[in-house]
N, C-alpha and C positions, 0 to 999 in steps of 0.2 A: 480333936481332929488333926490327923498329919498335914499338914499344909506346904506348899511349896514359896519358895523362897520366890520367884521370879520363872518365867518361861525357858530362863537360860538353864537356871538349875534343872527344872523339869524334864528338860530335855537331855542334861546328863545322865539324870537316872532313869531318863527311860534306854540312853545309851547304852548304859551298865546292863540292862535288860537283856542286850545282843551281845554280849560278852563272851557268850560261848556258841553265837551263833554263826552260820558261814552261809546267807544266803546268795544265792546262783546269781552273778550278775544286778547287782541291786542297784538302783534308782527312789530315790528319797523324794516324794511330792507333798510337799507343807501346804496344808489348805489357808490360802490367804484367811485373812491377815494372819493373825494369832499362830497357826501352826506354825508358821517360817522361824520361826525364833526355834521352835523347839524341834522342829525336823534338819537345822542347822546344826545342831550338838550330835545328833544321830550321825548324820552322812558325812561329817569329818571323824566320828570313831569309825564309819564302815568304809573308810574312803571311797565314799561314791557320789557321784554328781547330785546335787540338788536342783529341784526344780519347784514349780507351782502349780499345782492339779485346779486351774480355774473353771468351778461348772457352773449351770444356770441349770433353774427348775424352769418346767414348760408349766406353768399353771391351766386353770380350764380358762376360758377364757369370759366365762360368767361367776366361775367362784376360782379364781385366781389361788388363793390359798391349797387350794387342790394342785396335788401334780398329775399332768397328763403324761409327763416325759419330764427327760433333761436332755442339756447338751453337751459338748466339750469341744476341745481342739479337736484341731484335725477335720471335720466333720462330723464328729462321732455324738449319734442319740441314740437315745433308747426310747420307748414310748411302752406305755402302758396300756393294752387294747382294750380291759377290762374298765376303766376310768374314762377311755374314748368315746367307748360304749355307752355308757350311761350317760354321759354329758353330750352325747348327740352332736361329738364336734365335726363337724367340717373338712374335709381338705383346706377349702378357703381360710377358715378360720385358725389350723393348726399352720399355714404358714406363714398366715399374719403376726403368731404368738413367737414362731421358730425365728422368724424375721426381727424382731424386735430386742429380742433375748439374744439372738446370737452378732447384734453391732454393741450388745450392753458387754457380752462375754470379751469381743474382740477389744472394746478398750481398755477394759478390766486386764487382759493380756499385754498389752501393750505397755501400761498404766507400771506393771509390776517386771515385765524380763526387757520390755523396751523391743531391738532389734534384732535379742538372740534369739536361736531359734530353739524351739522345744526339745526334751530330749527324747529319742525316739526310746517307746516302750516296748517293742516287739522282740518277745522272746524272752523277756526279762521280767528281773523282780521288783513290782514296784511295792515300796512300801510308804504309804499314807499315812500322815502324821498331823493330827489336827491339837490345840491343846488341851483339851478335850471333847466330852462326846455328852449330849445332854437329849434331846429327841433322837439324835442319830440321826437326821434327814440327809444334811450334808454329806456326811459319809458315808451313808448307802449311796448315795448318786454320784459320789467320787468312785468308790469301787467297782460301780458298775463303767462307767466311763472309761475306766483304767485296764479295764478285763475291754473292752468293745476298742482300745485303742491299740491292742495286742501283749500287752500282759499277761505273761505267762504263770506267772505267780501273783498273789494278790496278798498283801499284807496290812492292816492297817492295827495303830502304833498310836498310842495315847497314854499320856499321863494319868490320868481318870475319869471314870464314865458312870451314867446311870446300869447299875445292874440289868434294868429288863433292855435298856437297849443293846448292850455291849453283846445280850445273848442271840439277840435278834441278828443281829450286824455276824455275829459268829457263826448264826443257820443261813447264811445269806451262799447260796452255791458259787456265785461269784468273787466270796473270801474264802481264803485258805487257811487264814491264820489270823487270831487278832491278841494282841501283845496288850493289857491295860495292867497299870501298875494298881491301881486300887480303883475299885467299883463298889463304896460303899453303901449300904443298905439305907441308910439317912439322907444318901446325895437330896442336895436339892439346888444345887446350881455349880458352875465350872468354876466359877469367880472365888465361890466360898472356899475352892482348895487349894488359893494361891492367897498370897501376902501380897505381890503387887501385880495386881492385874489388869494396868492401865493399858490402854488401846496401843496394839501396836500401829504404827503407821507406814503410809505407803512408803515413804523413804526408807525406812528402816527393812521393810522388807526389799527394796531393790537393791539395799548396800548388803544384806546377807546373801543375795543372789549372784551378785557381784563379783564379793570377797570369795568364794564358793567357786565362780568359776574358775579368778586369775588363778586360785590354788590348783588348780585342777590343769589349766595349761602351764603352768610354773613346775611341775611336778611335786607339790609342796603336802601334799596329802599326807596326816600322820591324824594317828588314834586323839578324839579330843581326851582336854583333862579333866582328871575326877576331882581336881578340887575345886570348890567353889571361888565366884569372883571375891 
């Protein structure tokens, strides 16, 4: 099994991936935690702003594990009217659920970019970078969040992923493009295709947010390096 060295690595070589790519305007959004590391090696080789795609599932609000919806910045949900449907929810009840999820989203927000403010996606290419993809739940609910936040393009960018999901996530009309360096047929978890794949944390993801900006008003933006640390 190919394995990766660390999340830094992984994100080089999904870097190397865009190497002859020139997408419109691009915006990088690393799905806390774990993506951030590896959607950082990306948006310094595209010199493009990085951000945090932070979503909430809306659960039913009797079998939770169900999603009725999701949410994101901005205001932005989707809902699921066929899931609504059967689960007989409420108005009452879907704002009780949207209420709860969306003070959990706002400090989770807070938690990771602090006081900057989001980068606006309208018109542009955002491309979703988690460190990998195993149900796919999360990234279907980032993509669609990402397209409902005006995303003009829709790309999401992974190291590696379960085959049947990465296919799903590909038929998804609110992706354009899904970039995965290996989807092997054996997967059976994200963890097994890295060497160290300890938890990133919230600090760690605030100082790649950070470091990310000052570059960005510094005018310090250059292609990252393809050698490893």
């Amino acid at each position: 099994m190919d394995r990766f060295r660390n999340r830094t690595e992984a994100g080089r070589r999904l870097a190397e991936a865009f190497a002859n790519r020139a997408p419109a305007r691009p915006v990088v959004l690393g799905l806390p935690r774990g993506g951030v590391p590896v959607a950082a090696e990306l948006a310094r080789r595209l010199a493009a702003p990085l951000d945090v795609l932070v979503v909430r599932k809306l659960g039913l609000p009797r079998r939770p594990e169900v999603a009725m919806g999701a949410i994101g910045e901005g205001g932005a949900r989707v809902l699921n009217d066929d899931v609504l449907a059967v689960g007989a929810v409420s108005s009452e009840e879907l704002a009780t659920v949207e209420h709860r999820e969306r003070a959990e989203l706002e400090l989770r927000v807070e938690r990771f970019r602090g006081n900057a403010p989001p980068v606006d996606l309208a018109g542009r290419t955002a491309i979703i970078v988690d460190d990998g993809v195993a149900t796919g739940a999360t990234a279907r609910v980032a993509c669609i969040i990402a397209r409902e936040l005006g995303a003009a393009t829709v790309v999401l960018a992974t190291p590696v992923g379960a085959p049947d999901s990465i296919g799903e996530l590909a038929a998804m009309p609110e992706v354009d493009e899904v970039v995965c360096l290996s989807a092997p047929d054996d997967f059976m978890a994200v963890g097994l295709h890295y060497v160290d794949f300890r938890q990133t944390s919230d600090a760690e993801v605030q100082e790649l947010l950070e470091t990310a900006r000052r570059r960005r008003q510094d005018g310090f933006d250059s292609p990252a390096p393809t050698t490893a640390d």
